[in-house]
Backbone bond lengths (Angstrom), bond angles and torsions (degrees), N, CA, C in turn:
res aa  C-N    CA-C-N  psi(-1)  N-CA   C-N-CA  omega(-1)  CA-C   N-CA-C  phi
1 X - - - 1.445 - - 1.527 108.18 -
2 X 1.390 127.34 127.22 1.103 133.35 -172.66 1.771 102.23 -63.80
3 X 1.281 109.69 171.93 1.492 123.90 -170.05 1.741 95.61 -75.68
4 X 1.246 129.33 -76.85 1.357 114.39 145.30 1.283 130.40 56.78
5 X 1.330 79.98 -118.12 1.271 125.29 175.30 1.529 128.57 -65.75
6 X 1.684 111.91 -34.23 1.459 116.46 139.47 1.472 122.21 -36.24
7 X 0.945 123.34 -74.33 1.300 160.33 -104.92 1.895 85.00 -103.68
8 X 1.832 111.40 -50.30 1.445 104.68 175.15 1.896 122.95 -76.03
9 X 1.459 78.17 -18.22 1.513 77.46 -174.53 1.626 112.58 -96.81
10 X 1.604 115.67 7.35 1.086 116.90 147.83 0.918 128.42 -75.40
11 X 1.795 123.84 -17.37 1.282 122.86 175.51 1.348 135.23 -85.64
12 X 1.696 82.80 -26.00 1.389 100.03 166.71 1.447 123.31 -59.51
13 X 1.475 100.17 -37.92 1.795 100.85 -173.25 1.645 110.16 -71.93
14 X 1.495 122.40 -12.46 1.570 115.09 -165.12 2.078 76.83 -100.91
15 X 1.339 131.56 -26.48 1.191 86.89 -153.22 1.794 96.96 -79.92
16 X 1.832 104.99 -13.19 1.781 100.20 -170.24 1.702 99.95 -58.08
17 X 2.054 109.55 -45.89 0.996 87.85 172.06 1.768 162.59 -31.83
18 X 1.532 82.63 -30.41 1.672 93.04 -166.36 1.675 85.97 -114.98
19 X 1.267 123.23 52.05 1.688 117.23 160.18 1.616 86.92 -125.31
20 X 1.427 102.30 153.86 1.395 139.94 -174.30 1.329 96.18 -112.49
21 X 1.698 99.69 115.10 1.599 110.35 163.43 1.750 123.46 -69.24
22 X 1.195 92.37 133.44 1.550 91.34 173.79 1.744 127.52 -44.36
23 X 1.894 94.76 -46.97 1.341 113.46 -174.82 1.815 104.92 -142.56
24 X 1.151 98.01 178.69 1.331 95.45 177.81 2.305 123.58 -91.26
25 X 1.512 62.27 0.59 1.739 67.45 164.45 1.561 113.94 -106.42
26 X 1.416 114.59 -3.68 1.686 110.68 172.41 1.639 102.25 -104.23
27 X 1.925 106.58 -11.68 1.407 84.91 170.49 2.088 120.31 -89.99
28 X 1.256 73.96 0.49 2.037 82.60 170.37 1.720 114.26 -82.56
29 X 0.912 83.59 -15.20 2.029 99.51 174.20 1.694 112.04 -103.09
30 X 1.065 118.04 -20.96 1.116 122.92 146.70 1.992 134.65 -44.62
31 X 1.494 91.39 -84.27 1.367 143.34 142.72 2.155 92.85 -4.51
32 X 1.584 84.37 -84.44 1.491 87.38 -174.41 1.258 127.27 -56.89
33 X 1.709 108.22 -33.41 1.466 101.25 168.43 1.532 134.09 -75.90
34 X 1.352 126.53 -8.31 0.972 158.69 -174.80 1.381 117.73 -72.63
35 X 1.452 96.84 -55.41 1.801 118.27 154.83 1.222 116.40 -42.91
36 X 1.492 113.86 -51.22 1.799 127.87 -135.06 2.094 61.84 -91.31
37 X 1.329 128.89 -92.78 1.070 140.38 -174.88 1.952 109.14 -12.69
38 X 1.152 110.79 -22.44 1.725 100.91 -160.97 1.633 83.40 -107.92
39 X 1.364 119.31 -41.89 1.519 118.03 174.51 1.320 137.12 -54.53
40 X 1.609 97.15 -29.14 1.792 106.48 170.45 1.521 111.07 -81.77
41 X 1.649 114.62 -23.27 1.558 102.40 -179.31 1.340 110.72 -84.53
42 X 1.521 119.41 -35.86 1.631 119.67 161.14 1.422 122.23 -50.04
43 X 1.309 116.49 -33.38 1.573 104.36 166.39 1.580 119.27 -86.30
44 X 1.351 110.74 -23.80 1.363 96.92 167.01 1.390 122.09 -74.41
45 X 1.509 133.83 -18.23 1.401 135.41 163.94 1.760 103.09 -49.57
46 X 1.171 104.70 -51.26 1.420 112.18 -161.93 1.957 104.28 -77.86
47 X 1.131 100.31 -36.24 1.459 90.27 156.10 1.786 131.20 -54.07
48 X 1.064 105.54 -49.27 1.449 123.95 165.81 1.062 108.87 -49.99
49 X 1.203 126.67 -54.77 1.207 119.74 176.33 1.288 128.99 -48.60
50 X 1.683 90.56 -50.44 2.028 111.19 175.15 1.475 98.63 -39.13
51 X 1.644 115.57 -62.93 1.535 131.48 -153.76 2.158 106.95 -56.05
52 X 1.804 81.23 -42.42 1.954 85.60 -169.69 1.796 86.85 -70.34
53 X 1.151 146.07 -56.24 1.091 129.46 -163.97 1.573 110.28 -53.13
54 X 1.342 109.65 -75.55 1.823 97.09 171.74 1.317 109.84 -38.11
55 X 1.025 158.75 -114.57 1.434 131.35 179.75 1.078 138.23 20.93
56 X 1.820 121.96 -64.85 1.061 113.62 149.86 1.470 135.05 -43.42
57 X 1.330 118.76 -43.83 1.121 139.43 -171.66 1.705 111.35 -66.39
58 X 1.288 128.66 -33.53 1.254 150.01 146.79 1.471 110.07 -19.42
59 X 1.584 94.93 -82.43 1.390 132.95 -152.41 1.790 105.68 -64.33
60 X 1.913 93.35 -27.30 1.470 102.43 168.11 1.812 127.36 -91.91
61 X 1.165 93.90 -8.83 1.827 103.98 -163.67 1.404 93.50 -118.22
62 X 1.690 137.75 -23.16 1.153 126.75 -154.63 1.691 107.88 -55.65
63 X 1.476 125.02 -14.73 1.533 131.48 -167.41 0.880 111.36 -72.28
64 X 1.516 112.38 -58.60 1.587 127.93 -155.88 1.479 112.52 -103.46
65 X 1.415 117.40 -13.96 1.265 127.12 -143.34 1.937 98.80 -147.86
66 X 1.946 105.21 53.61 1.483 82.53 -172.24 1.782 108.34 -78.31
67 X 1.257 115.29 -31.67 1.733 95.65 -176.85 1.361 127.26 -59.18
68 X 1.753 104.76 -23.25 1.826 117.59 -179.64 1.927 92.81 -56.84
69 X 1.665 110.73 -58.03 1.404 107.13 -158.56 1.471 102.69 -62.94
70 X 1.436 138.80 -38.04 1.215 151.80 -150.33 1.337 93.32 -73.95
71 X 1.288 124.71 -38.92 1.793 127.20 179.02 1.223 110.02 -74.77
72 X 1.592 129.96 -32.14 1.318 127.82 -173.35 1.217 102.37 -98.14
73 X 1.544 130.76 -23.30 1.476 114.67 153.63 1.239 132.20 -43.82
74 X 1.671 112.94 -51.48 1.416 123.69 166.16 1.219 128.50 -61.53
75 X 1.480 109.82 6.00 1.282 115.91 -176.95 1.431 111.81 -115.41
76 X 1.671 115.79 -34.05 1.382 113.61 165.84 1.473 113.13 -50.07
77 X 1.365 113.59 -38.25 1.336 130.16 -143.67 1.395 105.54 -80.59
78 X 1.783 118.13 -31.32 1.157 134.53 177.42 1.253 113.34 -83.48
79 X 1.511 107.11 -28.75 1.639 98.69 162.45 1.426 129.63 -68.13
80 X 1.369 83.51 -48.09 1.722 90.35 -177.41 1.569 110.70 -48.85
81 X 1.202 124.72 -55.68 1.498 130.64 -155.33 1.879 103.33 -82.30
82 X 1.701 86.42 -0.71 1.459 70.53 157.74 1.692 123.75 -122.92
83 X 1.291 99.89 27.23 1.222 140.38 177.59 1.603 129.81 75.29
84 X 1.052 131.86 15.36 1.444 161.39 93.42 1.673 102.35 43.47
């Protein structure tokens, strides 16, 4: 996820936070988006993570091991561009 795009949907999540539901059925619609919102930035951390490890993993095997890195290149690469 681009910096961006982080960055709005972090804002987004503090401002749903700090709105006051009318009722308790707009605070379950709340609630849910809030979730959906905290779940996409936790998996994109953890994507990142996925991405810096292949990377690492590259950066360590690229010597001995060029077809292993050549697959995990194509694989960062497929993540990334799909925005990952």
């Amino acid at each position: 996820m681009q910096k961006d795009a982080r960055t709005a949907l972090e804002s987004l999540l503090k401002e749903l936070e700090a709105t006051p539901a009318e009722n308790p059925e707009k605070q379950a619609v709340l609630d849910d988006l809030t979730d959906s919102l905290r779940q996409m930035l936790a998996e994109d951390a953890e994507q990142q993570t996925l991405l810096d490890r292949l990377q690492t993993t590259v950066e360590h095997y690229e010597v001995n091991h060029p077809d292993l890195t050549t697959m995990i290149s194509s694989m960062i690469n497929i993540l990334s561009t799909g925005g990952v």
